[in-house]
N, C-alpha and C positions, 0 to 999 in steps of 0.2 A: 510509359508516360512520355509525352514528347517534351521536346528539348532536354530532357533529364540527360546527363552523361551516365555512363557504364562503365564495371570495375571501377581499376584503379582510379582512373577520370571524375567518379563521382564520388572518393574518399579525397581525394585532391581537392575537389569543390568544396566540400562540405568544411573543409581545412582550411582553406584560402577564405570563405563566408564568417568562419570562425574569427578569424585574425580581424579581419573589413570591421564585421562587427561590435567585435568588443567582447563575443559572446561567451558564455559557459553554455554549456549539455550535461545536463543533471538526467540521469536514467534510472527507473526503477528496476530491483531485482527480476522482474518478471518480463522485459522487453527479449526483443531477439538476441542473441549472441553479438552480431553483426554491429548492434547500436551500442552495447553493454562495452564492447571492445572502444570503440572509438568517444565516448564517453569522459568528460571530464572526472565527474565522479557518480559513482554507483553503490545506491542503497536501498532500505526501505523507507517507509514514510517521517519516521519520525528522522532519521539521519538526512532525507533531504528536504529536510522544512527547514533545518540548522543550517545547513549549506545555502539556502536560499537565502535564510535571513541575515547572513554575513557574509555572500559575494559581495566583490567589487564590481564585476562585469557590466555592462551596461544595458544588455540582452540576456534574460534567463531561456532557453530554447528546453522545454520541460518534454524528455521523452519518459511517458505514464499517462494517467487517465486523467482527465478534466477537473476532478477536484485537488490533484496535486499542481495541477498549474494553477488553480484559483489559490490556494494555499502563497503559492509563491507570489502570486499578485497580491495578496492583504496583506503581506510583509516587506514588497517593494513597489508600492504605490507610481514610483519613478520611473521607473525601470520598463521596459518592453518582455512581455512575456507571452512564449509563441509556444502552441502544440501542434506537432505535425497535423493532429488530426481531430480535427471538435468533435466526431463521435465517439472519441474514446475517451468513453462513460464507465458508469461504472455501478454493479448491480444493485449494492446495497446505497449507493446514494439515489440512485432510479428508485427503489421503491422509500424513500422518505420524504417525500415532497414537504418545502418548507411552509405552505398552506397549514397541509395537513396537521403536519408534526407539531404548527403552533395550537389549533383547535387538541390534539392529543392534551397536549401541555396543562391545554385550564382544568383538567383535571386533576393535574398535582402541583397546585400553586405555591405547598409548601417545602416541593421537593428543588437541590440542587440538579441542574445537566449536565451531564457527562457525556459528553459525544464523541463516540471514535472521530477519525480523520477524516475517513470515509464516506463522508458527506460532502452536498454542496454547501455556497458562502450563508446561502440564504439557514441552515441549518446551525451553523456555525454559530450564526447571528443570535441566533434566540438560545444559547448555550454560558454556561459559566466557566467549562473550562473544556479542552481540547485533549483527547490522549489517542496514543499509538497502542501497535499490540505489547510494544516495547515497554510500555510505560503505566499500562492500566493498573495494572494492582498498586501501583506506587501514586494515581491518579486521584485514587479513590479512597485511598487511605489518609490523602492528602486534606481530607475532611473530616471533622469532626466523627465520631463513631454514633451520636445520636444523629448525624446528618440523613436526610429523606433524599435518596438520589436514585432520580432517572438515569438510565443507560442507555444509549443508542448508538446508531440501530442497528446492531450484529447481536442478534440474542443468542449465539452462541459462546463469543468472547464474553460478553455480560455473565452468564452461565458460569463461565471459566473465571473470571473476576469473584463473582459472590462464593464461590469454593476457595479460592488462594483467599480470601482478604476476611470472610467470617460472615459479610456483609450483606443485607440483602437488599436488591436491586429490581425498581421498577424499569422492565426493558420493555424495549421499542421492539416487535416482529419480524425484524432483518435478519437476510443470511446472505454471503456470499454463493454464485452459483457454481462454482469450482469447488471451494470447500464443503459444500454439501453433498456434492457427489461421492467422498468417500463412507463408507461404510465399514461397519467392525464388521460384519462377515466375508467382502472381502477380503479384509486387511490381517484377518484371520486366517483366511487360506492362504495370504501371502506371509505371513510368520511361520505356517506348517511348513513352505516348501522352499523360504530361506527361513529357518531355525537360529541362526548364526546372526542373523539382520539386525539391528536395535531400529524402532519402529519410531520416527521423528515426526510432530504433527503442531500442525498453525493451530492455534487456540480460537479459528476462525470455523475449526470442523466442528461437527456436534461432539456429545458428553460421551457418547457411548466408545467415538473413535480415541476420542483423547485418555479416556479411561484405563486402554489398552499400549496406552505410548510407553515408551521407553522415554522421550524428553519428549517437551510442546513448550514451543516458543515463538516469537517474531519469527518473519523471515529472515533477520540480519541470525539473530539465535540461534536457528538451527543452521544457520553457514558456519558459526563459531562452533557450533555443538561440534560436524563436520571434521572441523579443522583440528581439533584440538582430543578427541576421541580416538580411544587405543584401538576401536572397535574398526573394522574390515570391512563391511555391509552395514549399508543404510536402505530403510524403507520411506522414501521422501513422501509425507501427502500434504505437498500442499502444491503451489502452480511450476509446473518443471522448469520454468525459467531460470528457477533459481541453480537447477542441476550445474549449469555452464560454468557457476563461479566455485563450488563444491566441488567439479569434477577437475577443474585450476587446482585449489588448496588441496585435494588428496587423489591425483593422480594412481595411486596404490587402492583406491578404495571401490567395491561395485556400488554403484547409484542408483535404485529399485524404484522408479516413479510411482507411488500407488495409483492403482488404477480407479477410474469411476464405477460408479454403479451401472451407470446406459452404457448401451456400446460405444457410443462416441466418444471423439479424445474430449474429451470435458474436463481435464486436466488442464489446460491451457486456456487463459483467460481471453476472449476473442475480442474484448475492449484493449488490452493490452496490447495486443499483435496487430491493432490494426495501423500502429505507426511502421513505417519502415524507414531505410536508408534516403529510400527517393521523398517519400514525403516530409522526410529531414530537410532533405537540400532545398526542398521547393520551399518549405517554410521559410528557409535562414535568405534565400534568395529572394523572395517576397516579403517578406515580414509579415504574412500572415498564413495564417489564422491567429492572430494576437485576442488571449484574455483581456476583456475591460471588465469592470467592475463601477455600481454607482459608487460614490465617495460613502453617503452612507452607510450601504450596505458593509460595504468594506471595513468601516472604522468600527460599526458592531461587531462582526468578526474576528477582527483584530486582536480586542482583548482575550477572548479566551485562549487565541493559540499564543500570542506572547505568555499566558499566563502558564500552556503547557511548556514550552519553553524553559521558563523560571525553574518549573518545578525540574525539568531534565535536564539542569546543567551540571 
């Protein structure tokens, strides 16, 4: 990229734009080592919705996918909020277009929505309340037990909701394309040939894989699961980004990515990786690609993620 600096020169920039601006760098688990290190703070969604909605900063610079930046924009309306890279989308909010999902909707006019995070604003907007991987079973619970509730759109997490919670869930056809890729027969030949492994899995895989887990949790969860387990070997399936801060916390421990089903690394979320270092610095030295949002829009959205929020303090 021209004019961009190199090495050290372009950790220097990105430090000196920092200070200029005012800004924080919020990263999710799943970005490169490189951004993760240089990062104010680093988590998964529901831990930087919280950090969003209580910076001081005056520039939020969101390294993650597009609906985490829109997230931190319906909670600081004020604020300047910059993503290196407006392609980085994100699969399961690409397949719920907020058209669509309102026409889905008049079909259950007497039901509550529950919608992951992992959606666009426009999604948000026609939703009752907001939940994380972190937070669903506690989300859903959070309603009445005669309550009629939509889930959207990861119908595998839903899946995973209506088994922890008792409950049953009209879900939306989404799936993440990372976590689909694992499969129990895989992850099955990879238990035969580490025995010793405890087998950790995002509640974002299907029923068959999580079936088979040893633990299934958020991404922050299985870092703690990680960190605080007497066990030696892990079989990670979920995005290996997360390996970087796992293999920080347990130094002592082997880190077993599961592998996909195709040959490709399909492990790695390629909306995720498509921020880098240099598209950091161009961002924070441009100020854009800046989230706008209409007022509207925004204030519809609003309620339900304060409302998850509430529910996860």
């Amino acid at each position: 990229m021209a004019d961009v600096p190199q090495g050290q020169a372009l950790l220097d920039g990105i430090e000196r734009l920092r200070r200029e601006l005012d800004a924080v760098i919020l990263a999710h688990y799943y970005q490169d080592s490189e951004i993760q290190d240089l990062a104010d703070f680093v988590g998964d969604s529901l831990q930087l919705s919280q950090q969003a909605a209580k910076t001081g900063a005056k520039v939020i610079v969101f390294c993650g996918v597009h609906f985490m930046a829109e997230t931190a924009k319906i909670l600081n309306p004020n604020k300047q909020v910059l993503l290196p890279d407006l392609d980085a989308g994100c699969s399961l909010a690409d397949r719920c277009p907020p058209d669509q999902f309102a026409k889905w909707l008049e079909g259950y006019p007497d039901h509550k929505v529950v919608s992951y995070i992992n959606c666009s604003a426009g999604v948000k907007a026609l939703s009752d309340v907001i939940c994380t991987s972190s937070n669903a079973e506690k989300i859903v619970n959070s309603f009445p037990r005669h309550t009629k509730i939509v889930f959207a759109p990861d119908r595998h997490l839903g899946a995973w909701v209506e088994k922890k919670t008792g409950r049953q869930l009209v879900k939306w056809p989404g799936f993440c394309i990372v976590h689909e890729q694992f499969t129990e027969r895989q992850l099955q030949k990879l238990k035969v040939r580490h025995p010793e492994a405890k087998l950790i899995a995002h509640p974002e895989c299907e029923a068959s894989v999580l079936a088979i887990a040893d633990f299934v949790g958020s991404t922050r969860g299985l870092l703690e699961y990680v960190k605080t387990s007497p066990a030696k070997s892990f079989i990670v399936a979920t995005e290996v980004g997360i390996l970087h801060l796992m293999s920080k916390a347990r130094p002592d421990a082997e880190l077993i990515p599961a592998p996909p089903s195709s040959g490709c690394n399909c492990s790695i979320c390629p909306y995720m990786r498509l921020n880098s270092l240099e598209k950091l610095y161009l961002c924070m030295r441009d100020r854009k690609p800046e989230i706008m949002l209409p007022e509207e829009l925004r204030v519809r959205a609003l309620a339900p993620v304060q409302r998850m929020l509430e529910l996860s303090a």
